[in-house]
C-alpha positions in Angstrom: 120.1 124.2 90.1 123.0 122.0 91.4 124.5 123.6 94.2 122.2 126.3 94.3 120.6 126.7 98.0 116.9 126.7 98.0 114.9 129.1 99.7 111.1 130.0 100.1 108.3 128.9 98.7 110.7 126.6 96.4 112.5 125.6 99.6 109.0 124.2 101.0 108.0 122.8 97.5 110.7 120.6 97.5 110.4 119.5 100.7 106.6 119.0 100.1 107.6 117.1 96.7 109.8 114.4 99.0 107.3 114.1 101.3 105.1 113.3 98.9 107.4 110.6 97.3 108.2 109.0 100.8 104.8 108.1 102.0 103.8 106.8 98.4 107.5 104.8 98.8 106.3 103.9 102.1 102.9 103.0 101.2 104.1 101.0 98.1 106.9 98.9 99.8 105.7 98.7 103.5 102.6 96.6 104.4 103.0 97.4 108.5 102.5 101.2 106.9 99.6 100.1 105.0 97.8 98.4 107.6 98.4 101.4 110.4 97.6 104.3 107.8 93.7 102.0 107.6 93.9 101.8 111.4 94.8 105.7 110.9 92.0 106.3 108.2 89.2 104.6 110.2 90.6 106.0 113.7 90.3 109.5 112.9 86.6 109.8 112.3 85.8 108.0 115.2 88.4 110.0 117.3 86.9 113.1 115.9 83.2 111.3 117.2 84.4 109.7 120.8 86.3 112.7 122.0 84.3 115.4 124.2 86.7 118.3 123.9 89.2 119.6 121.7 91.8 117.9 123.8 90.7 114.2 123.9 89.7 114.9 120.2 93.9 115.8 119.6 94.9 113.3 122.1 92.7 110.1 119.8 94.1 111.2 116.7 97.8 112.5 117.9 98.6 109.3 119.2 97.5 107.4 115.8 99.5 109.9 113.5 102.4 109.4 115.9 102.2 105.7 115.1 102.7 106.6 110.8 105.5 108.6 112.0 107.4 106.1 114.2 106.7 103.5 111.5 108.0 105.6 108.8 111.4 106.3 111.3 111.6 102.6 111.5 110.7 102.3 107.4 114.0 104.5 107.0 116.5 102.9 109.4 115.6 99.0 107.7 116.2 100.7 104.1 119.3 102.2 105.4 120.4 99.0 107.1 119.6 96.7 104.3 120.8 99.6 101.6 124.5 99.1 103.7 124.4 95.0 103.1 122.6 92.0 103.6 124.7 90.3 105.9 124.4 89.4 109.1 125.7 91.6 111.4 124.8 92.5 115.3 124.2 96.0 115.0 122.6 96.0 112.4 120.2 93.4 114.1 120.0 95.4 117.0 119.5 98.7 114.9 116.1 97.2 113.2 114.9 95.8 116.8 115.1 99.4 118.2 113.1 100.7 115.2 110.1 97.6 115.7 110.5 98.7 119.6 109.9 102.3 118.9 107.0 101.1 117.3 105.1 98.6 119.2 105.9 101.8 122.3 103.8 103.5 120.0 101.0 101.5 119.1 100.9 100.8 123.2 100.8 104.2 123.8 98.0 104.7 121.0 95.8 102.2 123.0 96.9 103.2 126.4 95.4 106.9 125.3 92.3 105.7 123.7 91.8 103.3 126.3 91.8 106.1 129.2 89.4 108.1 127.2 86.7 105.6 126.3 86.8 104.4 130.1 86.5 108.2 131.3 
């Protein structure tokens, strides 16, 4: 199949297939995604149990799932980064800090959210 375009249902099995193999690379090589998929695990239930309405209910466990995928945006930009060389360099420095940055925004905004709905 090299060169050949995929399209349909094999299309969105591949694409399931590497999604697959990403969070299990994730989950194998990343502790910070370990630790937020428990936080994720243990959050959704009680999301699911705090929230009154559909839309706090979405808001509680939106915000968490958007913290695996900023972590797993950050996951790729330090393997891409480190894949390039190990050196010392100033962007690539500054490249990793604006991947931890996007994710502490996230885990802020993650508490800011369930914050404002448990003091409702």
């Amino acid at each position: 199949m090299a060169g050949q375009t995929l399209t349909g249902f094999a299309r969105f099995y591949a694409a399931f297939t590497n999604s697959i193999a990403g969070i299990r690379a994730a989950w194998l090589n990343e502790e910070a995604f370990r630790q937020e998929c428990l936080l994720v695990l243990a959050g959704i239930p009680l999301g699911l149990w705090i929230g009154q309405n559909g839309m706090e209910r979405a808001l509680l466990i939106g915000v968490l799932l958007n913290v695996l995928i900023v972590e797993l945006l950050n996951s790729a930009v330090e393997a891409t980064v480190d894949r390039i060389g190990f050196e010392r360099h100033e962007l690539s420095g500054r490249a990793k800090d604006f991947g931890s940055a996007a994710v502490f925004f996230s885990l802020v905004l993650a508490g800011v959210v369930w914050l404002l709905v448990l003091i409702r």
